[in-house]
N, C-alpha and C positions, 0 to 999 in steps of 0.2 A: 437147513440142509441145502446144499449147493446142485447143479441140475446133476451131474455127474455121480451122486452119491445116489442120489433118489433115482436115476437110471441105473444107479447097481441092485438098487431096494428091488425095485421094480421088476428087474429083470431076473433076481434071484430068489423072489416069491413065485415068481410066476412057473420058473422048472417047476417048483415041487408040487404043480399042480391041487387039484383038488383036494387033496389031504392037507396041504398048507404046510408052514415053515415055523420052526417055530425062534422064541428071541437068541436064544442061544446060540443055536446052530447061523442063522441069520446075522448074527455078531461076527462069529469065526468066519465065514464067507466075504464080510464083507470088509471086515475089519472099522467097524462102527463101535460105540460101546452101549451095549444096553440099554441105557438108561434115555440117550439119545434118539434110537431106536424105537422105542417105547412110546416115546414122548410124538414122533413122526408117526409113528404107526397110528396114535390112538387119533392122532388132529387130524390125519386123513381119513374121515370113515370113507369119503365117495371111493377112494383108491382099495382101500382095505376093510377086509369083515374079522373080528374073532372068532375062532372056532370055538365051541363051547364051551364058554370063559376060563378058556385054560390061555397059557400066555402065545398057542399057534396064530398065524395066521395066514388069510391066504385072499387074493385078489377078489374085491368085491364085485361077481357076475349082474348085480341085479340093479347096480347102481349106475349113473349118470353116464360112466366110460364101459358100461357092461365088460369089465374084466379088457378091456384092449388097451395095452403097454403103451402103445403107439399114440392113443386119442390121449391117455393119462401123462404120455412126454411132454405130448403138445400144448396142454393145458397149463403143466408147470413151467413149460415154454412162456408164456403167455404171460402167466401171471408175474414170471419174472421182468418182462419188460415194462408191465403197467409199473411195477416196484419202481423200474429204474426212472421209469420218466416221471414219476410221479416225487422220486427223490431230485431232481432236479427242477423241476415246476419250485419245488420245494428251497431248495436254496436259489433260484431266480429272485422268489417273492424275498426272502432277508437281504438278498444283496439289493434289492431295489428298496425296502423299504429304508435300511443304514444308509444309503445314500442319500434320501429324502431327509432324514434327518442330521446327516452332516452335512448336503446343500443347505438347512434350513437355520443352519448356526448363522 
């Protein structure tokens, strides 16, 4: 999920307040497909809680970002950029090491 998408998740769990959102309605808002959706909702618990194992849900208050949009952007803020530098750390080391071993013919 791209920051943009997860900024619409986010933002459009959050309207419907305490009573929560549920996958469906949350599809059609967002134009996500379900199953996606789903899949984002359940990996984030810190972000999100189920309502009563039904498939609603709705911004988790009691977790890490206590329910604020804003600390939960910044976080996938974040996590995004370690990704990025962490993909490039990452092809540094194969380009250094293919050169070591074509220096070393």
């Amino acid at each position: 999920m791209d920051f943009n998408q997860t900024k619409q998740i986010l933002e459009t769990v959050a309207s419907h307040g305490k009573s929560g959102c549920g996958i469906i309605t949350l599809a059609n808002q967002t134009n996500i497909s379900q199953s996606q959706l789903r899949e984002f909702l359940d990996s984030n618990n810190d972000f999100f809680c189920k309502l009563n194992n039904k498939s609603t849900y709705t911004l988790n208050a009691f977790g890490k970002y206590k329910g604020s949009v804003e600390a939960m952007l910044q976080s996938v803020s974040e996590r995004n950029e370690k990704t990025k530098l962490n993909q490039l750390i990452l092809v540094a080391c194969v380009a250094f090491v293919f050169g070591f071993i074509i220096g070393g013919i």
